[in-house]
N, C-alpha and C positions, 0 to 999 in steps of 0.2 A: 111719602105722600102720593108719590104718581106712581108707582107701581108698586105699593105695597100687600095689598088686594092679590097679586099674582103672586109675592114672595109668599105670603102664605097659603097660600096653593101649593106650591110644591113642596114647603115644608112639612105639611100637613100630609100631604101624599107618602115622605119620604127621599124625597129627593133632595140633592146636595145644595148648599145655597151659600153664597158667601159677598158679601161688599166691600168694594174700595172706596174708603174716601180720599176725596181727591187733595183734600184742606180739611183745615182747623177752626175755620168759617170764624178766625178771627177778627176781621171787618164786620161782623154783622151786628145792628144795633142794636138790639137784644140779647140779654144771654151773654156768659164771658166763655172763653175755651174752657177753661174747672167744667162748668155746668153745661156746656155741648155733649164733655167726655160723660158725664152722669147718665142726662139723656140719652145719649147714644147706647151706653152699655144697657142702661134699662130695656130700652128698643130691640136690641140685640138679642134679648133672654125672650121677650116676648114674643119674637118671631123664630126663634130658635134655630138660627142660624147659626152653620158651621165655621164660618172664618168671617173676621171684621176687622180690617187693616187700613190705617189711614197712610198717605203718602209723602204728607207733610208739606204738598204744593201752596206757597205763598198763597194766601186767598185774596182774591183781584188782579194776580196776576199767573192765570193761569193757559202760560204762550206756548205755540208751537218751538222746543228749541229743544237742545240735545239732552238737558237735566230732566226736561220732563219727561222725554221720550223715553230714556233711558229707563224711568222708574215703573213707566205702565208699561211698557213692553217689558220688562223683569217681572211686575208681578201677572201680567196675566201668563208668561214662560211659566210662572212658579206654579201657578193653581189649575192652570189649560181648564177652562172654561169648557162648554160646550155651545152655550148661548150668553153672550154680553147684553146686557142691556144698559143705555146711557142715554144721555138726555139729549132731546130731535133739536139741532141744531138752529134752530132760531126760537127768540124769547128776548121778553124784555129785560133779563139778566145776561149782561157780558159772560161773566165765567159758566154759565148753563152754553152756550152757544161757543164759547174757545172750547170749555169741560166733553160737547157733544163732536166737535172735528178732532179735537186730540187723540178722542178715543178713537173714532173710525179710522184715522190715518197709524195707530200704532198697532191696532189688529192688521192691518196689511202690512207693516214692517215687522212685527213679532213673528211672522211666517219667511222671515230673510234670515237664508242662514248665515247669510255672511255679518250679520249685524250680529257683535257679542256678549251675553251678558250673563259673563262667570260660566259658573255649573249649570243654568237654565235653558236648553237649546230649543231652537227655532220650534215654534206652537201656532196655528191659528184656528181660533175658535170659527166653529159652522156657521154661525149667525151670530149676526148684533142687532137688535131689534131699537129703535127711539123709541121714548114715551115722552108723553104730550106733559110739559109743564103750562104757564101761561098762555104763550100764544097758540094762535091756531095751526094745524098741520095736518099735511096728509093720512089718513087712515088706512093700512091695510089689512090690521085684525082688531078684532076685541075679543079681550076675554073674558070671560064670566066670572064675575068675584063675589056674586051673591052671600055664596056661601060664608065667606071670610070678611064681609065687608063691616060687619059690626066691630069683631077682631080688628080691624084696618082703623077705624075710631077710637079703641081702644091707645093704640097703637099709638096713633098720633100725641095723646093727652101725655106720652111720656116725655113730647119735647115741650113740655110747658111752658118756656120761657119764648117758643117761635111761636107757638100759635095763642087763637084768642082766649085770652083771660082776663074775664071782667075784675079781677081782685086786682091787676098787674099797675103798677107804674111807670111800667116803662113804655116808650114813647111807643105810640102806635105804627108797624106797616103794613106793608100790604100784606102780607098773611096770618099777621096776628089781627084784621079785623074782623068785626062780626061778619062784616059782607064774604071775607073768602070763608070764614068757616061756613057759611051756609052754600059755596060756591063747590066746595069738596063732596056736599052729597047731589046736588044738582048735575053736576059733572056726571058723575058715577049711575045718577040714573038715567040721563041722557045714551049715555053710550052703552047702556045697559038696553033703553028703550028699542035702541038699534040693531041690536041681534036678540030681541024677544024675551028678557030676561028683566032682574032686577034692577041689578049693579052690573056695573061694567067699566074696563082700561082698555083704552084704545092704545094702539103701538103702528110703527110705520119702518116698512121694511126698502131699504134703498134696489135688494134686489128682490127678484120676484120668488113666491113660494113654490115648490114642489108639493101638489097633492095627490098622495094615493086614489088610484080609481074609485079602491072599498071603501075609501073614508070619504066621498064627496058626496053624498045624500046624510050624514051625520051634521055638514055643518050650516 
């Protein structure tokens, strides 16, 4: 939902693309794990993404401790990323905000060699960029999803049992309501507004960018 706009971007480009999940988002009041994994795979062909691996982290309790480290510093050893992206570390979801330190603290330990794990040796990815879930947060780029953003609509209807469906019986929250789905293109034109385009994802980078001379009148 909050960066998928980008994922098809570089899918579409040709570039490598792959997601961890973190959990089984068996706490969530919609939806059972059976019908996450449906969703999920549907989601997965539609953006055609190369790897989709979940981690199997307890959902709600997703803590800084040596199980967990252990699993995201193994897989991001396994797939060496070149860019992570995870969710900006505050938000009115607990596991978005432990899910968003977890990661930035195991990109700095997965570049430890002395930390071991199996056949996977010491890797860290060049960047991890945050993307904005509910609350507000720093902006250092955005990028342009124009193109992908109908696709990004699409996309979403394959998690049908999260977001809003007026046919649904099950209990309403906050993003299966009408008001966030009107919220997802509001969003996207907002920060789309803001660098002169349609659509747009905003992303926040903890260190600063390196820009080419030749590329600083493009952006």
């Amino acid at each position: 939902m909050n960066c998928g706009g980008t994922i098809l971007n570089f899918t579409l480009t040709g570039k490598k693309v792959g997601i961890i999940d973190l959990t089984n988002g068996e706490l969530s009041t919609r939806g059972t794990v059976a019908s996450r994994k449906k969703e999920t795979l549907a989601a997965s062909r539609l953006m055609g993404i190369h790897v989709r691996e979940n981690l199997g982290i307890s959902d709600g309790n997703i803590l800084l401790n040596e199980i967990n480290k252990n699993k995201i510093i193994t897989v991001i050893r396994k797939y060496r990323p070149e860019i992570i992206f995870a969710p900006y570390p505050f938000d009115r979801h607990p596991d978005h905000i432990h899910a968003g330190n977890l990661i930035k603290d195991c990109i700095f330990y997965s570049g430890l060699k002395k930390i071991i794990t199996g056949k996977f040796k010491e890797y860290r990815p060049k960047r991890v960029f945050f993307y904005k879930s509910a609350s507000d947060m720093p902006v250092s780029f955005i990028i342009d999803v124009s193109k992908t953003f109908a696709k990004k609509l699409e996309l979403l209807k394959c998690y049908s049992t999260q977001f809003y469906d007026p046919k649904s019986k099950e209990p309403e929250t906050f993003i299966s309501s009408k008001l966030f789905d009107k919220e997802i293109e509001t969003r996207a034109r907002y920060f789309g507004f803001k660098i002169g385009v349609e659509f747009g994802e905003p992303y926040y980078s903890y260190e600063p960018l390196n820009i080419a001379p030749d590329t600083m009148f493009e952006i």
